[in-house]
C-alpha positions in Angstrom: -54.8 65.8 1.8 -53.6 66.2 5.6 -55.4 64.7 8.2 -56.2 67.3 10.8 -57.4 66.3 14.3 -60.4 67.8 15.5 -62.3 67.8 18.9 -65.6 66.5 19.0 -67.0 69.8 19.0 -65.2 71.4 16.2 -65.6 68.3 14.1 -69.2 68.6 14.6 -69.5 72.4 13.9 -67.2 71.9 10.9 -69.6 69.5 9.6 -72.6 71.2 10.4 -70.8 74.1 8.6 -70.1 72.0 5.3 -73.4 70.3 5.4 -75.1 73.9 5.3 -72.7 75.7 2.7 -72.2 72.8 0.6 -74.4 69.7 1.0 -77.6 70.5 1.8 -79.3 71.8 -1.0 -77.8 68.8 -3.2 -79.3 66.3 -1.0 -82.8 67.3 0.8 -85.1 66.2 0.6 -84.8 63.6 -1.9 -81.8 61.8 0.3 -83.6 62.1 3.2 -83.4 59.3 5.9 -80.1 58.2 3.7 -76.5 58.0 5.4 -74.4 60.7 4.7 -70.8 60.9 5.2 -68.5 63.1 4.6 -64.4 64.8 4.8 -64.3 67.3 7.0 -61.0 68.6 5.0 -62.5 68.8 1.4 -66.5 68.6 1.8 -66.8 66.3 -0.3 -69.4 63.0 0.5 -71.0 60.0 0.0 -74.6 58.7 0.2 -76.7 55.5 0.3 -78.8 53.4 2.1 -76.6 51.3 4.5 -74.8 53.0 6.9 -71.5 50.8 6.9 -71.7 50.5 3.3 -71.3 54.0 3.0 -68.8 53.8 6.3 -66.9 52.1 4.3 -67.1 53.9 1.0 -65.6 56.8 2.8 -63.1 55.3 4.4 -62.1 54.5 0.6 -62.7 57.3 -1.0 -61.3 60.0 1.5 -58.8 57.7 3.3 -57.0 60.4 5.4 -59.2 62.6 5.8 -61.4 63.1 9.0 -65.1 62.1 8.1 -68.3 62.7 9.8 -71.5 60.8 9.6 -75.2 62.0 9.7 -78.2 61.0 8.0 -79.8 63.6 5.7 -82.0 65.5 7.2 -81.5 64.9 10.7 -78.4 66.0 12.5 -77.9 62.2 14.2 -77.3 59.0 12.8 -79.2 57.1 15.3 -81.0 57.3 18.2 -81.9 55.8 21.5 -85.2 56.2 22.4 -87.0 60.2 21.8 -87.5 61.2 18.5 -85.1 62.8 16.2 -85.6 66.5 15.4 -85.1 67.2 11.8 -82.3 69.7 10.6 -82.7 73.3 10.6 -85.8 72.3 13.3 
């Protein structure tokens, strides 16, 4: 698998993409509030509970490909202060 380079803005509309087509209706809503990451090249993705644990699992599983994180559910991972605005909101 080739690692293509993507600009913030792609990577996060390819993602977005995936997560629609492919992920969505595999993980909501009984992931919800879980990390989520997954290759942008393949779609495939992991899930759990700790976000570096599941860093980390990707980073294992989908070495060279170009990953993106999100929590299920919510299009951020994190936030500083504000409230997060569910997916699809």
């Amino acid at each position: 698998m080739t690692n293509t380079t993507y600009t913030a803005v792609q990577a996060s509309a390819r993602a977005k993409e995936i997560y629609e087509r492919v992920i969505r209706d595999k993980v909501e809503p009984q992931h919800n509030g879980k990390y989520l990451v997954m290759s942008l090249d393949s779609g495939d993705y992991v899930v759990g509970d700790d976000h570096l644990a599941v860093s980390d699992l990707a980073a294992a599983k989908f070495p060279d490909a170009t990953r993106f994180g999100i929590r299920v559910g919510e299009w951020v991972v994190g936030r500083i202060g504000g409230r997060l605005k569910p997916v699809g909101s």
